[in-house]
C-alpha positions as CSV (number, residue, x, y, z in Angstrom):
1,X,282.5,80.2,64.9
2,X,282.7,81.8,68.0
3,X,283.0,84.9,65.9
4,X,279.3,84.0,64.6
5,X,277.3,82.9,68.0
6,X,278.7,86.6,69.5
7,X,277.1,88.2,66.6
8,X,273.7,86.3,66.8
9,X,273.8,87.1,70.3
10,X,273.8,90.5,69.9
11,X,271.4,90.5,66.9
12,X,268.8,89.2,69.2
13,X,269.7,90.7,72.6
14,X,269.7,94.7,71.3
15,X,265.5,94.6,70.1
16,X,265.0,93.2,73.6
17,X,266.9,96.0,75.0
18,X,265.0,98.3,72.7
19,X,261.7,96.8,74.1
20,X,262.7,97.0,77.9
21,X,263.6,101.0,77.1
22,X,260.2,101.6,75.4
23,X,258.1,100.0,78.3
24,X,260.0,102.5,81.0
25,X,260.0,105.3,79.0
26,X,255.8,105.1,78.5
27,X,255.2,104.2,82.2
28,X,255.6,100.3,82.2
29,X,257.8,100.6,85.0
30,X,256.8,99.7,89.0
31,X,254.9,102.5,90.7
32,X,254.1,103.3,94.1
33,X,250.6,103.0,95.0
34,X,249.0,106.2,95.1
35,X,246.7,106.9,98.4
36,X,242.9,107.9,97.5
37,X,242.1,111.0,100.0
38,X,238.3,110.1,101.3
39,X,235.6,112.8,100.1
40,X,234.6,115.1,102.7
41,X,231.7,114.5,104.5
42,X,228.7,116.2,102.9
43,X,226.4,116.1,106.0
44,X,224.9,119.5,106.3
45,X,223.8,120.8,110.0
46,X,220.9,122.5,109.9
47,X,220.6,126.0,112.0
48,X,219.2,125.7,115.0
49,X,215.4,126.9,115.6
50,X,214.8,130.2,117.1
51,X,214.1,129.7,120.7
52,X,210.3,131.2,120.4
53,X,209.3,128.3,118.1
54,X,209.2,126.1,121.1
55,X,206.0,124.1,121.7
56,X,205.9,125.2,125.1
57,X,205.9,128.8,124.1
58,X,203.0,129.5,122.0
59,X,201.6,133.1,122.9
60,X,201.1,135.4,119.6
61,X,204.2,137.4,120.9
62,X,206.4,134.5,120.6
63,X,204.9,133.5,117.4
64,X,205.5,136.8,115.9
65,X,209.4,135.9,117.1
66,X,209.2,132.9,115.5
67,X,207.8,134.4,112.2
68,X,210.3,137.3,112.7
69,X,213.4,134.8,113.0
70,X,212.4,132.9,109.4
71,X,212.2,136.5,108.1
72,X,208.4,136.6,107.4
73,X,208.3,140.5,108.8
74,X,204.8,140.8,107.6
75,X,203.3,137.8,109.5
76,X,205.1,138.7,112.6
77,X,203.8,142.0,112.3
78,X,200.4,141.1,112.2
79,X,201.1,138.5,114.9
80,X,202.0,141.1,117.3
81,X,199.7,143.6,116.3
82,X,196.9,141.3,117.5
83,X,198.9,140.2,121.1
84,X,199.0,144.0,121.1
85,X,195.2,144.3,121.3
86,X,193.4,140.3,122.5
87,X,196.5,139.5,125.0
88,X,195.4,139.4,128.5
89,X,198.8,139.8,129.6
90,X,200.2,143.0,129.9
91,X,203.6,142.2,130.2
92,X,203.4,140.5,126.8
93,X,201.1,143.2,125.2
94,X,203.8,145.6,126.1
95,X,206.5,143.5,124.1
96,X,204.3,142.8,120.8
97,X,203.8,146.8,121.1
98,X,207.4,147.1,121.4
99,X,208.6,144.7,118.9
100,X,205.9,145.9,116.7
101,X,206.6,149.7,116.8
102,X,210.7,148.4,116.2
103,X,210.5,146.9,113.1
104,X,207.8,149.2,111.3
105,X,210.5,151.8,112.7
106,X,212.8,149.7,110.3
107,X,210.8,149.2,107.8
108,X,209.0,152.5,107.7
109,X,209.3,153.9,103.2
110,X,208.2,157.4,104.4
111,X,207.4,160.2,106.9
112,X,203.9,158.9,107.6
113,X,205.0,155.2,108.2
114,X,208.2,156.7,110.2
115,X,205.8,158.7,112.5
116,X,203.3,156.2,112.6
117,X,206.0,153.6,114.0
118,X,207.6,156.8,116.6
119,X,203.7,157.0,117.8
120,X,203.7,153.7,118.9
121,X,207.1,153.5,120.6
122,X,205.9,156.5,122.7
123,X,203.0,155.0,124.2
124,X,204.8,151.9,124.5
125,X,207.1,153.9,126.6
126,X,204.6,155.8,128.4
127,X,202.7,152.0,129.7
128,X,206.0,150.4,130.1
129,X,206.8,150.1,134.2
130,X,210.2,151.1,135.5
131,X,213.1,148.2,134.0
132,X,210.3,147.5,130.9
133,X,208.7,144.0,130.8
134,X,211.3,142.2,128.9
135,X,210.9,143.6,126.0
136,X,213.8,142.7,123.0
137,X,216.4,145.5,121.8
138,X,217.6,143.5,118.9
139,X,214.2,144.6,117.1
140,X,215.7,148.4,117.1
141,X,219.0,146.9,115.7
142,X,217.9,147.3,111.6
143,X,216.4,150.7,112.6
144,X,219.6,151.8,114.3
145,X,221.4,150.9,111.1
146,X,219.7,153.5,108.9
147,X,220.6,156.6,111.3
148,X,223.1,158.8,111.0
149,X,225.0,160.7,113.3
150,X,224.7,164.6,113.7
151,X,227.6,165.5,112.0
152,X,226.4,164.1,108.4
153,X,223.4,165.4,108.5
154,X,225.0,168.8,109.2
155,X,227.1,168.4,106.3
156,X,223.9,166.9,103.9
157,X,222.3,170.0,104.9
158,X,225.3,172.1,104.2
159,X,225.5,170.5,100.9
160,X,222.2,171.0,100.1
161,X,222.1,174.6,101.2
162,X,225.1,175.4,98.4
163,X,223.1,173.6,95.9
164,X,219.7,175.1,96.4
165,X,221.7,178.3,96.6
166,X,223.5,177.8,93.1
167,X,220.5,176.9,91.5
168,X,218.6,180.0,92.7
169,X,221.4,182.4,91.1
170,X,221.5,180.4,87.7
171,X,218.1,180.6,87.7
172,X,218.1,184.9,88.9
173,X,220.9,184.7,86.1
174,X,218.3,183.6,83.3
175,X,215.9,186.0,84.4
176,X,217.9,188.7,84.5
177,X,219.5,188.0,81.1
178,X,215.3,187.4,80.2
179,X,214.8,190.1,81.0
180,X,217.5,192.3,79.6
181,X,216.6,190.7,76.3
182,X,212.7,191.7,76.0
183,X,214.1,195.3,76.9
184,X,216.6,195.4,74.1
185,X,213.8,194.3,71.8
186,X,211.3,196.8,73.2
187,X,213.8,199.5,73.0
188,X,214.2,198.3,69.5
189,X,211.1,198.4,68.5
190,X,210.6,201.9,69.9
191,X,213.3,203.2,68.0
192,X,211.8,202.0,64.9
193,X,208.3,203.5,65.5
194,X,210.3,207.0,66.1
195,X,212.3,206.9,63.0
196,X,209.3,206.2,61.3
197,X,207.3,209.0,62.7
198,X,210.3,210.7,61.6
199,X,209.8,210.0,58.1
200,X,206.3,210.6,58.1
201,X,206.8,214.5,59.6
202,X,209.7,215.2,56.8
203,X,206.5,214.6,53.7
């Protein structure tokens, strides 16, 4: 008897077991809570305005700033090229012929627009008083960019001094051998004309 309740025990207590085993074994056991890391903030800060787009500073020259900071060259151009001529004062004349003259220096696509923009600096230079009249370097900074120093160029026209000379001896080479050709055929053509007055004088 007591034979027979230890064996129904155990027929019902090992698919319990079984069950228990499964449940851990696919992730029905206790887990810790798992901490949810906040989003980061997607608040954007926007750039700060350029200083010359301040109400209270409203001649074309600082409009032309303005324009020149939100990278509308053209406009600011323009801008300053008419301070440059309908401002009454000088001071700010002399910085919209500055600033002008600067960036067309930059932005110059050939030796006419390079020259054009050198003209203008010079009689910039020429009205400016002693210490200039607050005029803005960072205008000259994209024109600075594009120069090179003394020492490259040297070596571009070194380089370009071999290469014009190579080219001029290949191209005195295919003259030459030109040349050497049409005299073979003339000379070949003379010979023929003699051996056939030849023939002729032998009838």
């Amino acid at each position: 008897m007591v034979h027979h309740a230890t064996f129904s025990f155990k027929k019902h207590i090992t698919p319990a077991l079984c069950v228990l085993a499964l449940c851990a074994a696919i992730g029905c056991a206790k887990k810790e809570p798992v901490s949810v890391v906040p989003a980061p903030s997607t608040a954007t800060h926007t750039a700060s305005a350029s200083p010359a787009c301040e109400p209270d500073r409203n001649t074309l020259y600082d409009q032309g700033v303005c324009a020149y900071d939100e990278g509308k060259l053209r406009y600011a151009m323009a801008l300053w090229r008419e301070a440059y001529t309908v401002e009454t004062d000088h001071a700010v004349r002399l910085r919209s012929q500055f600033a002008l003259g600067a960036v067309r220096l930059a932005q110059a696509a050939n030796d006419t627009e390079y020259a054009a923009a050198l003209d203008l600096l010079d009689a910039w230079a020429k009205a400016s008083p002693p210490g200039g009249s607050g005029e803005n370097p960072r205008f000259l900074l994209p024109a600075l960019h594009t120069l090179r120093p003394a020492s490259a160029l040297k070596e571009q026209k070194t380089a370009l001094d071999k290469e014009c000379a190579k080219k001029l001896a290949e191209r005195e080479a295919q003259v030459r051998k030109s040349i050497q050709q049409q005299v073979r055929a003339l000379e070949t053509i003379h010979q023929q004309i003699q051996e056939k007055k030849k023939g002729l004088s032998n009838f």
